[in-house]
N, C-alpha and C positions, 0 to 999 in steps of 0.2 A: 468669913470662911474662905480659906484661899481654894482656889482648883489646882489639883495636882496634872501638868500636860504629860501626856505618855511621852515617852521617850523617841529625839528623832524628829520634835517638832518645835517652833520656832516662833514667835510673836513678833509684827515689826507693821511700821507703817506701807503703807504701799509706796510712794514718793520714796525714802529711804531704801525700801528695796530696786525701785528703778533706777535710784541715781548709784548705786552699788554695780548695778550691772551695765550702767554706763560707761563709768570710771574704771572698771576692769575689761573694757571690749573697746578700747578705742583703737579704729583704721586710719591710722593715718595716710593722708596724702602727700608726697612728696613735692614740692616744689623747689629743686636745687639747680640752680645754674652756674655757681664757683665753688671756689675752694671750699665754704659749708658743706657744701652736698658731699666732700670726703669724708668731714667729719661725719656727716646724717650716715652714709653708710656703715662708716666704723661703728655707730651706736648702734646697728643691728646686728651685725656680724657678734660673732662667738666671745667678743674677751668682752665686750658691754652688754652683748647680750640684754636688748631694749622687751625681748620676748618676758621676760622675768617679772615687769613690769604691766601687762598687760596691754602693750599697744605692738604686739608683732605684726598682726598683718597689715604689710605696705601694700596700698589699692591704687593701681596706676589710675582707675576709672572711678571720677565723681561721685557717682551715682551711690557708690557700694561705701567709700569715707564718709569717717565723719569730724575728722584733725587734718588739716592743715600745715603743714609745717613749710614756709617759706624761707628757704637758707641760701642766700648769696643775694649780692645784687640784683634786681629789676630796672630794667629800661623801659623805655614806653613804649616801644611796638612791644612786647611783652605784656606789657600792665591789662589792652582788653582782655586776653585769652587767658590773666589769672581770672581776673571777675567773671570772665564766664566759665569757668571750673567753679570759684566760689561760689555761684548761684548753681549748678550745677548740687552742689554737694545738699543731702537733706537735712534738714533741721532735727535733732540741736547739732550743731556745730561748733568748732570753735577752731581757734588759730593762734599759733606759736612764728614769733618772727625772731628766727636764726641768726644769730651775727651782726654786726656793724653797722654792713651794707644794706639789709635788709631793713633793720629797724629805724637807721638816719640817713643811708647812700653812702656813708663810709668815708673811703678819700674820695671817692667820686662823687664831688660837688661840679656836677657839671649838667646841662639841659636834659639830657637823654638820661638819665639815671633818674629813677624816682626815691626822692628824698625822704623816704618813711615809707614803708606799705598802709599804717596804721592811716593817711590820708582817702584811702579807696578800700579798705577793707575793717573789720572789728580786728583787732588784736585781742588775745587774752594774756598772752605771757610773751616778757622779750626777753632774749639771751643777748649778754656781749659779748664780746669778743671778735678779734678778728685771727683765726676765728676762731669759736667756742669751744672748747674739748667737749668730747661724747657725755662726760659727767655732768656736765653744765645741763644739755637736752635732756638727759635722763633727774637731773632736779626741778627742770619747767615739767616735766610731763608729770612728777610727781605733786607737786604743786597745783598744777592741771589740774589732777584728779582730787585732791581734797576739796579744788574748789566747786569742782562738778558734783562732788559727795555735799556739799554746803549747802549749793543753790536750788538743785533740781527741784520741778513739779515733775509730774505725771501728767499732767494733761498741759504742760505747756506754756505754761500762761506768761512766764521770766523769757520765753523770745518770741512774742507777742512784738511787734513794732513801735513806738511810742505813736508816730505820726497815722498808725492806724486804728487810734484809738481817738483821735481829733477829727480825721478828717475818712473820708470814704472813696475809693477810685470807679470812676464812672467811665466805662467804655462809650468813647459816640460813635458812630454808624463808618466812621473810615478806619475803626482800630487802634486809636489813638487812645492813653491813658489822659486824662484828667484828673486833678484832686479837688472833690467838690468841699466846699467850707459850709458846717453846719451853719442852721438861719440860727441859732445863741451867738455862734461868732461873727456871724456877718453883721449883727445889727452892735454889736459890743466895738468894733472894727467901725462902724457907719459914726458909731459918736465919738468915737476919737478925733476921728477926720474932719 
C-alpha cells in the first residue's frame, strides 16, 4: 500500500539535504596576489557572473568562509598568514588552487616562491593555466560542488583527522601540545625495536 504525500512535500535523507545546501552556499575566500586575482575578479563581475553558480559572496573575513581560492603566486613571508586564515576558516572547508604559480610556483622556481600550496595546505581542485580564464574557476567550482554533493556527512565524520583517530593531544602544564601514543601502539612499537 503506497502513501500518497500532499502536495509541496519532499522525502530525502538528511546528509543529501545538508551537502545540497552546502554546495549551493559556498563563501569563498579570496587569496589573490597576481595576475590570477584579475581573472578571480572577472569571474565575479557580470559577464561570468560566478553568482549564477552559487558561490557569490566573497568573505574578506575567515571566520564567515568556507572556500578558499588561492590565485597567484605565494612567497614565504606570505605562506604563515595563509595558514592562519586557513585555520581561521570553519569546518568543512575546502580549497581551490588558481593557476600555475599557485599549484607548482610557475616560472618562479626560485627560494622565496612556495612550490605548490598543496605542500602546507589540503587542496581539493587545481586549475592551470597561467593564467586560467574565469571558465576554467567556474568548472573547478562546479566540480567543487558535485564533489561536496558526493562526500558530505551531517555530522562530520569525512573531516575528522586521520591522526586523530591514532593518537590523542595532551596539554602539559606550560601549554604546550603533545601527541600521546596509545599503550596498543606503544607496545606493537616496543617489539619492533
Amino acid at each position: 500500500m503506497a502513501v500518497e504525500l500532499p502536495e509541496g512535500v519532499v522525502l530525502s535523507r538528511l546528509d543529501a539535504l545538508a551537502n545540497w545546501c552546502r554546495k549551493n552556499s559556498l563563501w569563498p575566500m579570496p587569496f589573490a596576489t597576481a595576475c590570477c586575482g584579475i581573472e578571480l575578479m572577472a569571474t565575479a563581475a557580470s559577464r561570468y557572473d560566478l553568482a549564477r553558480f552559487g558561490a557569490e559572496v566573497f568573505r574578506f573575513s575567515p571566520r564567515q568562509a568556507d572556500l578558499m581560492i588561492v590565485a597567484g603566486r605565494v612567497v614565504m613571508k606570505m605562506l604563515p598568514v595563509l595558514q592562519r586564515i586557513w585555520l581561521q576558516m570553519p569546518e568543512p572547508k575546502w580549497c581551490i588552487s588558481m593557476g600555475a604559480c599557485a599549484s607548482t610556483g610557475g616560472v618562479f622556481d626560485t627560494y622565496a616562491v612556495v612550490q605548490g600550496i598543496d605542500r602546507f595546505l589540503p587542496v581539493d581542485m587545481y586549475i592551470p593555466g597561467c593564467p586560467p580564464r574565469p571558465e576554467q574557476l567556474i568548472q573547478a567550482v562546479l566540480d567543487l560542488q558535485e564533489k561536496i554533493q558526493a562526500e558530505g556527512t551531517l555530522s562530520g565524520r569525512e573531516f575528522q583527522r586521520p591522526w586523530a583517530q591514532v593518537r590523542r593531544r595532551v596539554f602539559d602544564p606550560q601549554g604546550l601540545v603533545q601527541l600521546e601514543v596509545p599503550p596498543a601502539l606503544r607496545s606493537e612499537q616496543a617489539s619492533r625495536n
